[in-house]
C-alpha positions in Angstrom: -4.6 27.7 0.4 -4.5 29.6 3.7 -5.6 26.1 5.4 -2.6 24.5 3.6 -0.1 27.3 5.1 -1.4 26.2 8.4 -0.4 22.8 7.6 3.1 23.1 6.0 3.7 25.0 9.1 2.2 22.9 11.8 4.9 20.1 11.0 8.3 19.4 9.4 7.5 19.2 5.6 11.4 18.3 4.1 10.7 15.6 6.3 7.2 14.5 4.9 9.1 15.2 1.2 12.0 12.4 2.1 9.1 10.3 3.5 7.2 10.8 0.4 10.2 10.0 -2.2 11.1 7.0 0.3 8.1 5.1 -0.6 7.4 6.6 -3.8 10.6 4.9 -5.1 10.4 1.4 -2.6 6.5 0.9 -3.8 8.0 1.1 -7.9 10.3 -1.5 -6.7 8.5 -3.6 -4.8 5.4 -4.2 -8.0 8.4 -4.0 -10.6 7.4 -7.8 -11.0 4.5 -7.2 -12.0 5.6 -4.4 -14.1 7.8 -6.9 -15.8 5.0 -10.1 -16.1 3.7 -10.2 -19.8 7.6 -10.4 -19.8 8.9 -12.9 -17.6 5.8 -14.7 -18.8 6.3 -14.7 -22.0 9.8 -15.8 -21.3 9.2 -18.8 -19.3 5.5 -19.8 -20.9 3.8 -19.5 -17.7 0.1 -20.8 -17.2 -2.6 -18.2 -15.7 -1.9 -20.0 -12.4 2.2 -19.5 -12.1 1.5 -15.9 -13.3 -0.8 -15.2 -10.4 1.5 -17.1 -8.0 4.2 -15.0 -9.2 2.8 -11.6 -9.5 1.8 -12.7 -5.4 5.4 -13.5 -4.0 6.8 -9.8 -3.2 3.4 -9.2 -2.2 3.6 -11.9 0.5 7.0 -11.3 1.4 6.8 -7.6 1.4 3.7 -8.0 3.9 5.8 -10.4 6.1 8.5 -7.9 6.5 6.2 -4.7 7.2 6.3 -5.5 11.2 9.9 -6.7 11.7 11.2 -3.3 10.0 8.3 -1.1 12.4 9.8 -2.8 15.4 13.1 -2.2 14.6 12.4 1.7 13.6 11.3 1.7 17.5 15.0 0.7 18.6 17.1 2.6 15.5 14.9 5.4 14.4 12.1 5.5 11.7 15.0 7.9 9.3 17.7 5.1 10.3 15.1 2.1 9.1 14.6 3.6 6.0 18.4 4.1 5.1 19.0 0.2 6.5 15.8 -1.1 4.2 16.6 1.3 1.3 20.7 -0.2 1.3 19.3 -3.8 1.2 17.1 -2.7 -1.5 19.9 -1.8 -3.8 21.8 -5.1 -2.6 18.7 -7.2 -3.9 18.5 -5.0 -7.4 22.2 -6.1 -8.1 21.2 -9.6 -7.4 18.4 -9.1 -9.8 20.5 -7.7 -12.5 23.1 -10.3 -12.0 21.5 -13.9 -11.3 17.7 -14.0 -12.6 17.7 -16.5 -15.2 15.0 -19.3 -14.4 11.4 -19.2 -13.5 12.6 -20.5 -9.9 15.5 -17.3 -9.8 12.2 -15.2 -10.6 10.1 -16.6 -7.2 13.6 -15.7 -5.5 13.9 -12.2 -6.5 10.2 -11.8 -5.9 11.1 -12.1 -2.2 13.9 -10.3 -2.2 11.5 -7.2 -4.2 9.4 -7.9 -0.9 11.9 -5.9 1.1 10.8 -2.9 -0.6 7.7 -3.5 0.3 8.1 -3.4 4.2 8.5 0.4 3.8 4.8 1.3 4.4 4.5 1.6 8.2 7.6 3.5 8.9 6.9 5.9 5.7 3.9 6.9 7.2 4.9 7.7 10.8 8.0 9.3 9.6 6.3 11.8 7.7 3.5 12.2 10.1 5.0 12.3 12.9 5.9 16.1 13.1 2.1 16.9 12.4 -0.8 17.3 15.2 -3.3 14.9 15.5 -6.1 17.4 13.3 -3.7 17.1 10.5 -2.5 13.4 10.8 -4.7 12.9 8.1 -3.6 14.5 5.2 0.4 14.4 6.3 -0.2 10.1 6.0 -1.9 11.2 2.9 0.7 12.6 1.5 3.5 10.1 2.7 0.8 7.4 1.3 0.9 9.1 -1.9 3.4 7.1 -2.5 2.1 4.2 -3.7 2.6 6.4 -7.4 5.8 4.4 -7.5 3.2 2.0 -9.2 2.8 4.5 -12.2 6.8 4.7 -11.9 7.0 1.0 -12.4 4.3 0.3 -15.3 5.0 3.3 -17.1 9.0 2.6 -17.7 9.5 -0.7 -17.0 7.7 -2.0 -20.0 9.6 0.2 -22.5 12.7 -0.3 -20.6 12.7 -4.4 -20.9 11.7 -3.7 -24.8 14.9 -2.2 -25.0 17.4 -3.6 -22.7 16.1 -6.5 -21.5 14.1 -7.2 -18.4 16.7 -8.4 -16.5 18.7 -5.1 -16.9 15.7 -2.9 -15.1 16.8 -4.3 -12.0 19.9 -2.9 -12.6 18.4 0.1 -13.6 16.2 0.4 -10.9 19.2 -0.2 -8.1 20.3 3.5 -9.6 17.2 5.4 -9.3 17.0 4.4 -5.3 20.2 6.6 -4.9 17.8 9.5 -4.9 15.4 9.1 -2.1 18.9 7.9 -0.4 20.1 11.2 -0.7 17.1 13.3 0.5 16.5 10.9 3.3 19.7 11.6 4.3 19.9 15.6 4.3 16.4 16.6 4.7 14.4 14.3 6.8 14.5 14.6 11.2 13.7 12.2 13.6 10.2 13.1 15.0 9.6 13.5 18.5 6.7 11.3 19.1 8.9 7.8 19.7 9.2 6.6 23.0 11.5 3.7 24.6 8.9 1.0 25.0 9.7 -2.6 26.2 8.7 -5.2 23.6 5.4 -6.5 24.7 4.6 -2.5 24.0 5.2 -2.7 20.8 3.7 -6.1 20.1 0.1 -4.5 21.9 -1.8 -3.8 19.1 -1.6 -7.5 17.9 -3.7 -8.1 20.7 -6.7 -6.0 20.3 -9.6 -6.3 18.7 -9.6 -2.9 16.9 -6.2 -3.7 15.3 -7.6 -7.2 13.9 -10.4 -4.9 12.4 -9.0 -2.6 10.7 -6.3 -4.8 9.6 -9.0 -7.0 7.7 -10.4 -3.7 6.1 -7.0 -2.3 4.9 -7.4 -6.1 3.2 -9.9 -5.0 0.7 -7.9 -1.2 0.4 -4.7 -1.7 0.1 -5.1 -5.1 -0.4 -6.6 -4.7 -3.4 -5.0 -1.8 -4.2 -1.5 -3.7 -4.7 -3.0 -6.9 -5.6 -4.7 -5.4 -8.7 -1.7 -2.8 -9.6 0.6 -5.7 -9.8 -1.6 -8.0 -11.9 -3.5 -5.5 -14.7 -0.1 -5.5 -16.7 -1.2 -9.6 -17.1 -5.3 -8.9 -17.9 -4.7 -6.1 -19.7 -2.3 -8.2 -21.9 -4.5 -11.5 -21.6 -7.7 -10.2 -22.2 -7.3 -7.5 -24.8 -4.1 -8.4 -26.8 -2.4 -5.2 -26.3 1.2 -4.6 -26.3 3.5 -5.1 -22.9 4.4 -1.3 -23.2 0.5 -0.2 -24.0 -0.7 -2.9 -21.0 1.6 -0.8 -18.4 0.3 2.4 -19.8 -3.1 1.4 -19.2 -2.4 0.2 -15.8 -0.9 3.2 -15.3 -4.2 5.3 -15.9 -5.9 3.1 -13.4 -3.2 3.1 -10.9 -2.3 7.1 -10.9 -6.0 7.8 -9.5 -5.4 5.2 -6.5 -2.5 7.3 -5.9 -3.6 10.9 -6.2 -6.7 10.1 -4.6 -5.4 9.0 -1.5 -4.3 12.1 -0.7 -8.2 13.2 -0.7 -9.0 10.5 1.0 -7.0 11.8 4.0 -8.3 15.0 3.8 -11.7 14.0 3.7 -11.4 11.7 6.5 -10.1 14.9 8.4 -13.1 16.6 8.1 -16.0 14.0 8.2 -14.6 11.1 9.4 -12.4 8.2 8.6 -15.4 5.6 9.1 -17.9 7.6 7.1 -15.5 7.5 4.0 -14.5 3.3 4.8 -17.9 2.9 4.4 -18.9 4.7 0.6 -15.4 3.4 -0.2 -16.4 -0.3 0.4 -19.4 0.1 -1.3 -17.9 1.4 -5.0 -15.6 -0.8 -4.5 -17.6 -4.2 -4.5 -19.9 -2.2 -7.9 -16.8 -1.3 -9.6 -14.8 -5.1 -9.3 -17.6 -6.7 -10.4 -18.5 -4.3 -13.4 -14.6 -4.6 -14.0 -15.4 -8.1 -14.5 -18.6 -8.3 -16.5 -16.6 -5.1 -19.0 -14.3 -8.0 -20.1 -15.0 -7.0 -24.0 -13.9 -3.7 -24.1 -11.2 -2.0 -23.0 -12.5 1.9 -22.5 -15.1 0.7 -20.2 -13.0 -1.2 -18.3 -10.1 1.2 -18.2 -12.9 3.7 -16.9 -14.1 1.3 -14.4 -10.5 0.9 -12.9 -9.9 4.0 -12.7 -13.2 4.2 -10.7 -12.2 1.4 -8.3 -8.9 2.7 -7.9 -9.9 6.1 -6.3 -12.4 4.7 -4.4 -9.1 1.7 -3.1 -7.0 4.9 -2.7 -9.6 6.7 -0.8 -9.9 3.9 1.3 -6.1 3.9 2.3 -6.2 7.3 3.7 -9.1 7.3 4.9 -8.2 4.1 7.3 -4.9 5.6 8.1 -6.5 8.6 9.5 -7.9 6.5 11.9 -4.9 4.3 12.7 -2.6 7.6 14.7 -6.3 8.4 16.5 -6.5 4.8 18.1 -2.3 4.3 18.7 -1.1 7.7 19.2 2.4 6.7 20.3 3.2 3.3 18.6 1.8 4.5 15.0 4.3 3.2 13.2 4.3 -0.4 14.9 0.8 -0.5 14.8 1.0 0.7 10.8 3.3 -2.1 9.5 1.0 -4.3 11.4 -2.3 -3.2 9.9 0.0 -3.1 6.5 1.5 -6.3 6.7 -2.1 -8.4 7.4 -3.5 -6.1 5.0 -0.9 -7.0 1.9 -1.2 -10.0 1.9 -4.5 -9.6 1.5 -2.9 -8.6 -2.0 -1.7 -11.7 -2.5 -5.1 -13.3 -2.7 -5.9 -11.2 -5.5 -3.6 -12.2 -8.3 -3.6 -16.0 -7.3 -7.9 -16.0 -7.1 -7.4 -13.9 -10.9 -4.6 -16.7 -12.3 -7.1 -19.8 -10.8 -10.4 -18.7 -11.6 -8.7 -18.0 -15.8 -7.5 -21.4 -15.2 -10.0 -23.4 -14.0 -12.8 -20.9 -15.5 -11.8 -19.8 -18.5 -12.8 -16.4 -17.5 -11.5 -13.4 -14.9 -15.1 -12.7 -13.7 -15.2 -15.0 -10.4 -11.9 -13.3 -9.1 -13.3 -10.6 -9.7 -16.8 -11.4 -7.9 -14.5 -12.9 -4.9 -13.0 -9.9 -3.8 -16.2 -7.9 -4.0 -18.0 -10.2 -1.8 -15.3 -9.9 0.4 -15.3 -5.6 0.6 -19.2 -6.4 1.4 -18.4 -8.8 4.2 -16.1 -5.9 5.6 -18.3 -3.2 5.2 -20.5 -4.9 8.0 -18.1 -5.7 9.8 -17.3 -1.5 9.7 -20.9 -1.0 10.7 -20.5 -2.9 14.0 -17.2 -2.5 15.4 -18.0 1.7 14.8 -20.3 1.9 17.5 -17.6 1.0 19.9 -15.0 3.0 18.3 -17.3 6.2 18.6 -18.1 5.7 22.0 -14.2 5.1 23.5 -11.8 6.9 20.9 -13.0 8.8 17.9 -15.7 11.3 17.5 -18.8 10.1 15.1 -18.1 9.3 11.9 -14.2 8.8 13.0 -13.0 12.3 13.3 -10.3 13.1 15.9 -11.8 14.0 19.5 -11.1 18.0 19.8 -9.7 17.9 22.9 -7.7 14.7 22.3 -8.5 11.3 24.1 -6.0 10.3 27.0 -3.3 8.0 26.4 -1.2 4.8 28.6 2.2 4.6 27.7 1.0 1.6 24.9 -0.7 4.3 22.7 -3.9 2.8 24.2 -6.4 5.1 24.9 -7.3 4.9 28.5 -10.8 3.8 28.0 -10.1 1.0 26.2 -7.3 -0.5 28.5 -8.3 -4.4 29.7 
């Protein structure tokens, strides 16, 4: 408790709060699609491919507008950003609520839902940005906590749409972003750490090696993280023959440990290492998905087994964002919605390899079996590049150096300058 004092009082904590209820609320938004799927699918008589495809468009879209919004909050402000994004939101809610009648109107709102989705990198360094580098950590943690707007989404929407109508929870949902508005507004503060940077700056980190790495880790974390979240409302309706409302509760179960856990992921990463916990994360991760896959008969096991890869997803996302202020100490939140954007849509492979291999297959397992192989491939990957890392800008294991590595004006620690 006396460690967590130290904390709250090392930074600006209403500011981590706003941060926190910023994304909380743009993450429910931005998976309310797939909230909404056994739905709109029912609606439309989709096949297992078109469900994938569409439980994948805000993902995509959301991923493709993670860097534009991170530049911007280097010109306007990270607190400014998130009022601009969060405005927009509200615009594309109304359009929601007042237009979605086809199929085609769906794959439209889908990208407009994307916007909310572009809130991750600027989330993140706003709320960390008041913290010291020893407790970056746990404050992207708790900002990253965030992703709980997934329980937000699955645990009303479903009961919502049985009783209004799905096309009124957009309308619904264009309410509730009044909230994080408001506290955004009166309780978060600009951090310090932003500097005027010309362009090229900012665009640095696409042009290293270490941000291509951990970009194509945060695939298999966050990636799958999102990808599954938004499509279990679909498989947990296909393959068991529950109810729309019990199919978000159950997704619900598995998605509230991703969320909580991430917090401990951070904190854990603090303390041994952000590459020490990528590494066991990757590793449950590949057992769980395929277990997931072979537990296709019942519906405890594989609730249990979700849950399972879920923390260890959620582990995985704060663990690699502990890393991400260590290697780009003054462009985190460029470097963030870069590393977020390559790694949703990651997410969007997920749904689409789930909705093809039912289609072509018959059976979930081989999407399953897919992204497994691919948290394997990265795990190796992980192995290699970290002898580099520990040598130039972390300490073993991928704790931050004590005494706090030298920095150019990129955010490039000096060492690894070309």
């Amino acid at each position: 408790m006396s460690n967590f004092k130290v904390f709250v009082r090392s930074g600006h904590w209403p500011t981590l709060l706003a941060s926190f209820l910023y994304f909380d609320f743009c993450f429910a938004i931005w998976v309310l699609n797939g909230a909404m799927a056994p739905f709109i699918s029912e609606t439309f008589a989709l096949t297992p491919a078109q469900k994938g495809f569409m439980v994948s468009v805000p993902i995509l879209a959301g991923a493709l507008m993670r860097f534009p919004l991170g530049v911007l909050s280097q010109y306007i402000g990270r607190k400014n950003a998130a009022m601009v994004e969060m405005s927009l939101i509200i615009l594309a809610l109304l359009f929601g609520y007042l237009y979605v009648q086809t199929y085609d109107n769906v794959l439209a709102m889908g990208v407009l839902l994307g916007i909310a989705g572009a809130s991750f990198g600027v989330a993140l360094s706003l709320g960390s940005g008041w913290f010291p580098p020893q407790y970056k950590g746990l404050a992207m943690g708790i900002a990253g906590a965030g992703n709980s707007g997934t329980v937000l989404a699955v645990l009303f929407a479903p009961p919502l749409a049985v009783k209004f109508g799905w096309q009124a929870v957009y309308g619904l949902a264009a309410c509730t972003m009044l909230l994080p508005m408001l506290v955004m507004w009166f309780a978060a503060k600009e951090p310090p750490d932003r500097e005027h940077q010309s362009l090229r700056e900012h665009l640095a980190c696409l042009f290293e090696k270490d941000g291509w790495a951990i970009s194509l880790i945060y695939v298999i974390t966050f990636g799958g993280f999102i990808g599954l979240a938004s499509f279990l409302p679909t498989y947990f309706y296909d393959q068991f023959k529950v109810t729309k409302v019990e199919a978000g509760q159950l997704t619900m179960l598995a998605t509230l440990m991703g969320s909580a856990v991430r917090v401990v992921g951070g904190y854990i990463s603090d303390r041994i290492g952000g590459i020490n916990t990528l590494s066991g994360v990757l590793v449950l991760v590949a057992i769980t998905l395929v277990l997931c896959g072979l537990a296709g008969t019942s519906v405890a096991v594989t609730t249990l087994l979700f849950m399972l890869c879920f923390a260890a997803l959620g582990a995985g996302n704060g663990a690699l964002f502990q890393l991400v202020p260590l290697r780009w100490p003054l462009t985190t939140a460029v470097a963030g919605s870069m590393i977020g954007e390559v790694g949703a849509l990651g997410g969007g492979f997920l749904p689409n390899a789930m909705g093809q291999s039912k289609q072509l297959a018959g059976t979930y397992l081989w999407g399953f079996v897919a992204f497994a192989v691919l948290a394997l491939v990265m795990l190796v990957m992980l192995r290699w590049v970290q002898i580099r890392w520990t040598r130039t800008w972390a300490e073993k294991g991928g704790r931050a150096r004590s005494t706090g590595a030298p920095s150019g004006r990129s955010g490039v620690p000096a060492g690894m300058k070309r």
